[in-house]
N, C-alpha and C positions, 0 to 999 in steps of 0.2 A: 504494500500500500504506500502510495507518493504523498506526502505531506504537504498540505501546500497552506507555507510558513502564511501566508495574505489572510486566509479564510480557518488556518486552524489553530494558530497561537497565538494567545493575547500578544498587546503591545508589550508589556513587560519580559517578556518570553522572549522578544527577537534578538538574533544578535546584530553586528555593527552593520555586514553590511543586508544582514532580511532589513534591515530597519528603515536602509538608503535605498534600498530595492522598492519599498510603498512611493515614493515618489514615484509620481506620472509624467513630469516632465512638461505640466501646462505653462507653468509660469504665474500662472492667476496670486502666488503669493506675493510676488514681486514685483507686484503692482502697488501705484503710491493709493492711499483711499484718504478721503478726506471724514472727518468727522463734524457733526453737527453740537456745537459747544452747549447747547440748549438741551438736546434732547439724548446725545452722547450716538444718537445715529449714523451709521458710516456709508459713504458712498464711492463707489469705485469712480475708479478715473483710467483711463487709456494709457497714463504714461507711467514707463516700466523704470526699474533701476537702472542706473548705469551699468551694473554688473551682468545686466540679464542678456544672455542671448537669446533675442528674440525671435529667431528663427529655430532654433532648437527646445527653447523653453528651459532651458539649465542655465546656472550662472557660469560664467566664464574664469571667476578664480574661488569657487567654492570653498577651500580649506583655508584660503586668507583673506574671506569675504568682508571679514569685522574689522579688518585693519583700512578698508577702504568704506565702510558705511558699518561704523559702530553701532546702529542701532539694526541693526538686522538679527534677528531672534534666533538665537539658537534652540529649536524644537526637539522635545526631549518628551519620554513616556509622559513623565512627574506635569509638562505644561500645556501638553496637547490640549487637553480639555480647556483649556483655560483663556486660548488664545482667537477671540470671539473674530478676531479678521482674517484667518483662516478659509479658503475659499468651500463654498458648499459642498464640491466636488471632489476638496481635500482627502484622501487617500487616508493620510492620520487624523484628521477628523471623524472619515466615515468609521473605521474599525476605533477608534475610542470611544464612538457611540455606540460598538455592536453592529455596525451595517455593512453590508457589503461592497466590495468595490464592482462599479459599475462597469458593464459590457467591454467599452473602450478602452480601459483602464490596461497598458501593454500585457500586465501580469495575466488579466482573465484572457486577451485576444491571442495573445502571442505576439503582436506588431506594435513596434515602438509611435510609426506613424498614425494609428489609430485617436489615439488624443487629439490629433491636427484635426485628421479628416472627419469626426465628430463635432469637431470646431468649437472644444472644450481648452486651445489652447491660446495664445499669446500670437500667435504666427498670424502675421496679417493685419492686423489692426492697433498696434499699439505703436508708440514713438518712446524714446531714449530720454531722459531727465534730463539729459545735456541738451535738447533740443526745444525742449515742451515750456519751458516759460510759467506762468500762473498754471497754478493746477486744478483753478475754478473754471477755467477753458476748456477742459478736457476730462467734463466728467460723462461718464456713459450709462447709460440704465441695464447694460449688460449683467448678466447673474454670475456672480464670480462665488 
């Protein structure tokens, strides 16, 4: 019987790299979101980190990410839950709530491309923080 670490062991359970493996490769995290100071409400925006490649949906220096944008969350069992701008579609969102990861998701298809072509990822529609200016220009009603 094949194990399959995504749908059969908790988070706490995986190791380093089952745990880099739940990553989908959308991007949707690395996206800036703007928050509502009144009502604490967040709302996405099109423009992505600097770090993000947007055509792949991975960052481009992952292991020295903090040293170029300190405030980028290192996502860990213990904060998953906790971390409410997490995209809906989030892989460690979905299995820290107990759900499963969706159709597209490389792990259930087999194809890394699948994220794109579901058009669950970053590819195509987003712009570079070096580019993007106000970030009240570029918010989008898209579901992240």
């Amino acid at each position: 019987m094949t194990i399959k670490f995504w749908e059969d062991l908790p988070l706490e359970a995986l190791d380093r790299a089952q745990w880099e493996a739940l990553c989908d490769g959308c991007g949707k995290c690395c996206l800036h979101k703007l928050e509502d100071e009144e009502t604490g409400e967040l709302f996405a925006t099109n423009v992505a980190c600097k770090l993000l490649d947007r055509r792949m949906g991975l960052c481009k220096d992952y292991k020295h990410r903090r040293a170029y944008v300190p405030e980028c969350v290192r996502l860990t069992t213990r904060n998953v839950a906790d971390i409410e701008w997490l995209p809906t579609t989030c892989a460690y969102r979905l299995r820290a709530n107990g759900e499963k990861l969706p159709d597209w998701h490389y792990l259930v298809s087999g194809d890394r491309e699948a994220v794109h072509q579901a058009g669950e990822s970053t590819r195509g529609w987003t712009i570079s923080e070096e580019d993007a200016g106000d970030l009240e220009h570029h918010m989008t009603d898209r579901r992240l």
